[in-house]
GUMARVO-715876 format. One record per residue (C-alpha): residue number from 1; residue in one letter; x, y, z. Coordinates in pm, whole numbers, padded with zeros to 5 digits. Layout:
N
REC NUM A X Y Z
...
***
This chain:
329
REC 1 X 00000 00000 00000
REC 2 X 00259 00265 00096
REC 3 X 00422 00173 -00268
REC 4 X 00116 00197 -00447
REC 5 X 00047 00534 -00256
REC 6 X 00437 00706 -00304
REC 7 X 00403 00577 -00663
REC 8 X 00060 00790 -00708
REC 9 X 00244 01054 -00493
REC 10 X 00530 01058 -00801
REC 11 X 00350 01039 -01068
REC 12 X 00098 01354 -00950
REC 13 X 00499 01546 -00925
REC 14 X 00572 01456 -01285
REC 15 X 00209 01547 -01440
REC 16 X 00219 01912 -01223
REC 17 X 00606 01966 -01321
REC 18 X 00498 01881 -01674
REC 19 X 00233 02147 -01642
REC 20 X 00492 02407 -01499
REC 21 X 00732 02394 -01774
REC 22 X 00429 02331 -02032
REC 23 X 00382 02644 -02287
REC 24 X 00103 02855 -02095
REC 25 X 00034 02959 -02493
REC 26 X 00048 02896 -02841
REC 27 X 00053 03085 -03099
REC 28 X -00073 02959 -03491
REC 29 X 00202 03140 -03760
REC 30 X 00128 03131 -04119
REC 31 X 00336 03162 -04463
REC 32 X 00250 03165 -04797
REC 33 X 00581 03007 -04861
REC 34 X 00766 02699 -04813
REC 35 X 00950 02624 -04489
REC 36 X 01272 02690 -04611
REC 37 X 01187 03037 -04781
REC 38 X 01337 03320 -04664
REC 39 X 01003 03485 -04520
REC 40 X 00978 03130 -04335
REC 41 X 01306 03120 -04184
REC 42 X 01258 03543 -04052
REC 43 X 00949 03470 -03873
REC 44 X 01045 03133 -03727
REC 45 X 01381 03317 -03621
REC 46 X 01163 03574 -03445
REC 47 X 00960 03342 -03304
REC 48 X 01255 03136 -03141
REC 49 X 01368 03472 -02993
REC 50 X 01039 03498 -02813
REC 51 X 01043 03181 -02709
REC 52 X 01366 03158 -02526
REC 53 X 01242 03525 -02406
REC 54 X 00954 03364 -02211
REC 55 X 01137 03058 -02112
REC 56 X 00901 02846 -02337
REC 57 X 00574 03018 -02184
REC 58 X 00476 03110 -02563
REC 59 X 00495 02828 -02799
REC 60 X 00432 02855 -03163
REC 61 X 00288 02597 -03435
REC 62 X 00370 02708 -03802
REC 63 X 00165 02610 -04139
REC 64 X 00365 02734 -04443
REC 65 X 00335 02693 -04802
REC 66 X -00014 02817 -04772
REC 67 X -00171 02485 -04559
REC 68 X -00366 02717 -04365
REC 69 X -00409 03064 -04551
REC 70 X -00317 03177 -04884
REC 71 X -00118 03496 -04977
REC 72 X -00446 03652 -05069
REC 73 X -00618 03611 -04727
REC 74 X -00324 03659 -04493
REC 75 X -00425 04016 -04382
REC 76 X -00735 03923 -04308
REC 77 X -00693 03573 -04114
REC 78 X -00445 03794 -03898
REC 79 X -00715 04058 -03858
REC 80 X -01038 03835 -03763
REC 81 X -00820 03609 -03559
REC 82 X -00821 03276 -03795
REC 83 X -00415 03263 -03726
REC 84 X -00215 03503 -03442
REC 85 X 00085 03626 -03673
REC 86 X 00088 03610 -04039
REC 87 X 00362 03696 -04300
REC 88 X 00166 03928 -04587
REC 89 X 00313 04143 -04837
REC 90 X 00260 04514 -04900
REC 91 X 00081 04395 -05239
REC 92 X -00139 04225 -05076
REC 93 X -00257 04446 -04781
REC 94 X -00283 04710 -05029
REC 95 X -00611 04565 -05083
REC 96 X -00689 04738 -04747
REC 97 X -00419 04978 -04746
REC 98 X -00384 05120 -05098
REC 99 X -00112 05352 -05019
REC 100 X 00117 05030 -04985
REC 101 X 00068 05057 -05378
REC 102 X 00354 05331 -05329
REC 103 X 00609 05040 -05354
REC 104 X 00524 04917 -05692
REC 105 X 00552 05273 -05849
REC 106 X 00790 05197 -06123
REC 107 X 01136 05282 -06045
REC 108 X 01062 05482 -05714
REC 109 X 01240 05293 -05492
REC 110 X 01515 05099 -05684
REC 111 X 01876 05197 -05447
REC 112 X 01959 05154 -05107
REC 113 X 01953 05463 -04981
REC 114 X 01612 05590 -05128
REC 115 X 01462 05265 -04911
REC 116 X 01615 05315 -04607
REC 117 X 01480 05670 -04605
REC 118 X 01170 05529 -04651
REC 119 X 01127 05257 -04456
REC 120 X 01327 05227 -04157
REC 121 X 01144 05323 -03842
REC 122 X 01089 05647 -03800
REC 123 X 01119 05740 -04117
REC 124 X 00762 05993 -04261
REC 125 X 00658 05722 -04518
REC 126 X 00674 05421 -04255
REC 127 X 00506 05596 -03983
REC 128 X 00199 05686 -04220
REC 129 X 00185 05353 -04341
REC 130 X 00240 05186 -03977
REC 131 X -00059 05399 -03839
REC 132 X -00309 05288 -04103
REC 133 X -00231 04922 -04101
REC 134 X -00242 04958 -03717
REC 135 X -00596 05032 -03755
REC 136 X -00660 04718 -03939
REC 137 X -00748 04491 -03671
REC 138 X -00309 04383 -03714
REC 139 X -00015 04523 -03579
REC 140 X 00300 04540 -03779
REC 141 X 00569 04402 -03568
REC 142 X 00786 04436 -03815
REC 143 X 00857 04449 -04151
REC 144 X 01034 04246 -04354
REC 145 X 01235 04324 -04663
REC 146 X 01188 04140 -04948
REC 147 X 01437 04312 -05211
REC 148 X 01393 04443 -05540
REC 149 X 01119 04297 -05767
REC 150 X 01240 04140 -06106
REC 151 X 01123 03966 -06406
REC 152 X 01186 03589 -06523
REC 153 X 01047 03508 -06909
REC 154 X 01018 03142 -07015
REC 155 X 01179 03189 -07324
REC 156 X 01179 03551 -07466
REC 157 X 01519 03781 -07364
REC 158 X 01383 04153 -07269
REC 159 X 01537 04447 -07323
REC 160 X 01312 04716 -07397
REC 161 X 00947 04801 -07347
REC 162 X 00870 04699 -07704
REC 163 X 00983 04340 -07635
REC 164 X 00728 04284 -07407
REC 165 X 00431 04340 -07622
REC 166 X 00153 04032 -07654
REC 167 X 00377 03867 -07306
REC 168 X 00138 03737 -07034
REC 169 X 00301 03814 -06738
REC 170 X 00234 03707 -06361
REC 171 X 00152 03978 -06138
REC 172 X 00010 04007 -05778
REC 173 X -00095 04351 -05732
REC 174 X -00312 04640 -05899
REC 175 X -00028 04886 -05987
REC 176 X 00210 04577 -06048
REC 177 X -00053 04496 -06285
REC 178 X -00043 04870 -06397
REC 179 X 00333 04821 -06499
REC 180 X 00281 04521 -06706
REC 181 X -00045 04672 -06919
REC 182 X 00185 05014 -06958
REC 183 X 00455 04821 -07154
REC 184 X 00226 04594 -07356
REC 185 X 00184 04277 -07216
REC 186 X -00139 04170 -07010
REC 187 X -00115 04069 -06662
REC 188 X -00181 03767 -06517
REC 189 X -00265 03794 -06133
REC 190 X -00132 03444 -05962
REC 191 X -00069 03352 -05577
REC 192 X 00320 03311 -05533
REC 193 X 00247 02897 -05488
REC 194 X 00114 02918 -05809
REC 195 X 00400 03062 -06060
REC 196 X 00566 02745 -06132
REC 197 X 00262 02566 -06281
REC 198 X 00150 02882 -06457
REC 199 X 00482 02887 -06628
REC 200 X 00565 02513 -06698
REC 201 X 00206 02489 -06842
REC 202 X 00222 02825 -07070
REC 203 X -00054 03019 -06887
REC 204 X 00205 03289 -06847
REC 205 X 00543 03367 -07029
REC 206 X 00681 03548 -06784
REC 207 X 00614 03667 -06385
REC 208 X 00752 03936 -06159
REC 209 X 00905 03793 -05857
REC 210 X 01148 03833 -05590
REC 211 X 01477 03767 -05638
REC 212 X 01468 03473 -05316
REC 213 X 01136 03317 -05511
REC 214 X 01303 03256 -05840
REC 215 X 01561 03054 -05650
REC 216 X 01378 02890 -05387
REC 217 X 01072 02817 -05599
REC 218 X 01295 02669 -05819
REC 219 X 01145 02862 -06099
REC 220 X 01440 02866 -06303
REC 221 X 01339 02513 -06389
REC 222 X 01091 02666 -06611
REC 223 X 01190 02995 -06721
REC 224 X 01513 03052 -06918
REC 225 X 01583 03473 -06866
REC 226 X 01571 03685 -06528
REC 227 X 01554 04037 -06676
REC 228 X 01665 04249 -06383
REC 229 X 01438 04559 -06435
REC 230 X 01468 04542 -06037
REC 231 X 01201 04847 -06108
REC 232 X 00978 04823 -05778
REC 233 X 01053 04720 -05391
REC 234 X 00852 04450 -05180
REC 235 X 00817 04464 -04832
REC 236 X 00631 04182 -04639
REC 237 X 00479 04266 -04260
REC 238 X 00466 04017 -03955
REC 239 X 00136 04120 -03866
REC 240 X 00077 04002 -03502
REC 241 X -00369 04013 -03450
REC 242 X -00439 04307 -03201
REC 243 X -00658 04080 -03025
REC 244 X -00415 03852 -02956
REC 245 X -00153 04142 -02846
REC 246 X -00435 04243 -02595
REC 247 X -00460 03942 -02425
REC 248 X -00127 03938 -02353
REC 249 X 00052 04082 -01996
REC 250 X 00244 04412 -02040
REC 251 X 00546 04169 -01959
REC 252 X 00484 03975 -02264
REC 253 X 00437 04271 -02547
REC 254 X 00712 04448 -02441
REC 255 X 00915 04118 -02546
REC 256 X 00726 04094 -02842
REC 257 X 00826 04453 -02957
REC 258 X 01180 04470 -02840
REC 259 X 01222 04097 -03048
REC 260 X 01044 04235 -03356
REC 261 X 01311 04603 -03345
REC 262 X 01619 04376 -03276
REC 263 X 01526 04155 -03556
REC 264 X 01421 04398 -03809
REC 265 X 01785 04592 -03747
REC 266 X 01962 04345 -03956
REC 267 X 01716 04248 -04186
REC 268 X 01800 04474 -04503
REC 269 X 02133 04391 -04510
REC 270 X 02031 04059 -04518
REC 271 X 01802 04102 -04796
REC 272 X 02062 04241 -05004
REC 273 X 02301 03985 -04929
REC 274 X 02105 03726 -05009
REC 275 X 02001 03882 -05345
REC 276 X 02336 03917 -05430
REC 277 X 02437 03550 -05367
REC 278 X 02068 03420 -05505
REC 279 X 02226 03641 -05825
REC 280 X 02546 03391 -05808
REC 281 X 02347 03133 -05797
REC 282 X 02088 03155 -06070
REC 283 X 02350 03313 -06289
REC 284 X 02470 02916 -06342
REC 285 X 02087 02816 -06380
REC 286 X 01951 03092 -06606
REC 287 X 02060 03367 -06833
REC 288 X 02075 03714 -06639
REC 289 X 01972 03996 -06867
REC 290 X 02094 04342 -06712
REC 291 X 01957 04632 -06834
REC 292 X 02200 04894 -07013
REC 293 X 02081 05304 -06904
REC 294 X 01956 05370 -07233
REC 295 X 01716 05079 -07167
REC 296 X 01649 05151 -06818
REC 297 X 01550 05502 -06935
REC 298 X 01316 05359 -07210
REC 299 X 01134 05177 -06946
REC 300 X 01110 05464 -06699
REC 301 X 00955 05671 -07001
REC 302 X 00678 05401 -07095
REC 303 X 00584 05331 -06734
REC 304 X 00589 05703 -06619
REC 305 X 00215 05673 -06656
REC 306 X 00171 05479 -06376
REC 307 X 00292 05705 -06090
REC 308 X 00020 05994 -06188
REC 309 X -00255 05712 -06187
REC 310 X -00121 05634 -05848
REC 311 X -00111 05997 -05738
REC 312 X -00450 06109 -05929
REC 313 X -00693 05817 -05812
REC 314 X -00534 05772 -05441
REC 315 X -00690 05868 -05142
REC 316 X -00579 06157 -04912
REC 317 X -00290 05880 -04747
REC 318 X -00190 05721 -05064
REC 319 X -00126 06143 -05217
REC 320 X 00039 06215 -04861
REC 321 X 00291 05896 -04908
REC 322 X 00328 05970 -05261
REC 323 X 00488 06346 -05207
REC 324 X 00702 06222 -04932
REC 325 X 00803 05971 -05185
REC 326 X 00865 06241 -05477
REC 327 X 01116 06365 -05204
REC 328 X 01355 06072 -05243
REC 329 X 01345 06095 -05608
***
């Protein structure tokens, strides 16, 4: 009896220890990419920096590659509480937020410096846009550079405007779409997942992408030529429900936010490190086609359109990012 009884007194030790050291909370994080993508690997390093933060006391389960929600529905599974932190681009929650369009404004945004005056904390551009996407139901914990945007063709080399004429090309945006009509071609608006099918099967000739995508995707198993118009900038956001962020102890979003501003710190140089080396790579897989200044000039001229379309038919925050943005120019 006195066995039976210390036995029942152990075991009750291990199930309440089990409970101490149990996650008190987790936390459902969706992609739109695969688990080896570079958005994948940001927000899984984030989340790892939280957990050891808490001592385990928030957990997190992760469905990538779009298991749970697609690209086009990430904003809003964040906002109504489907998933607690999603990874969705600035394309995307322009849907909501149109001034994100400002991004894919042809040739706005293509150096360094002109993006880091525009999007690092602090800066006039990012605080509008942080504000309004705060307001969504989400909060941006941080954002996530994605690089320069740039074109792969199945089997036609690019050079100028002209050559793009009769092209179907992926797209995943309105003024990305915009871009694409302004040169000729007719755009094609696919979910990221769906590129490599669309172009092994002919429904597209072409797609704009991010530089990571075209290796990681393995697109270059069905397209022949990157052309390197690198002619717009994508930014994804972690966006974190508010609901979730206001269930949470004072304790616990203070972690959050001092994880996210750590993170984010190194995160452009990262971006354009890895473009650089996803450059080396591909450059074995695929013919790189970089644009001469005479060229790059042509397509500025025949895509010029775009930014007074932007400016013209935007509401009073898309016009307000839009002037800031004339300032970098």
């Amino acid at each position: 009896m006195q066995f039976r009884a210390l036995a029942a007194f152990c075991a009750a030790v291990l199930v309440v220890s089990g409970q101490a050291f149990a996650a008190e909370r987790t936390l459902r994080v969706a992609t739109s990419v695969p688990h080896n993508h570079y958005l994948t690997k940001v927000i899984k390093e984030f989340a790892d920096n939280v957990s050891k933060r808490t001592n385990g006391e928030i957990a997190f389960e992760y469905y990538d590659s779009g298991s749970l929600v697609s690209d086009q529905h990430m904003d809003e599974a964040v906002a109504n509480g489907t998933i607690d932190i999603g990874i969705a681009s600035a394309s995307i929650l322009a849907g909501t937020v149109p001034a994100l369009n400002v991004f894919a404004v042809p040739f706005f945004f293509d150096t360094r410096e002109k993006l880091d005056r525009a999007v690092l904390p602090g800066a006039p551009i990012r605080t509008m846009l942080d504000n309004r996407i705060n307001e969504t139901g989400s909060r941006a914990l941080f954002w996530i550079p994605y690089g320069f945007i740039t074109m792969i063709t199945r089997d036609r080399e690019v050079h100028t405007p002209d050559d793009m004429i009769g092209l179907k090309i992926r797209t995943f945006g309105s003024t990305v779409s915009q871009f694409v009509e302004a040169v000729g071609a007719s755009p094609v608006v696919t979910s990221g997942g769906e590129q490599f099918l669309a172009l092994q099967r002919g429904i597209v000739d072409g797609g704009l992408t991010g530089w990571p995508s075209v290796a990681e995707r393995r697109l270059f198993e069905v397209s022949k030529y990157v052309i390197a118009t690198d002619h717009m900038y994508e930014t994804h956001f972690a966006l974190m429900s508010q609901k979730t962020l206001d269930d949470m102890p004072t304790e616990l979003r203070t972690i959050f936010s001092e994880e996210a501003a750590k993170l984010e710190l190194v995160l452009m140089d990262r971006i354009f490190d890895a473009t650089k080396q996803t450059r080396d790579v591909l450059s074995a897989k695929m013919q790189i086609v970089d644009l001469s200044p005479e060229e790059v000039a042509a397509w500025k001229a025949k895509t010029a359109p775009v930014a007074e379309d932007f400016y013209q038919n935007g509401n009073a925050l898309a016009r307000s990012v839009f002037e800031e943005a004339q300032k970098l120019q």
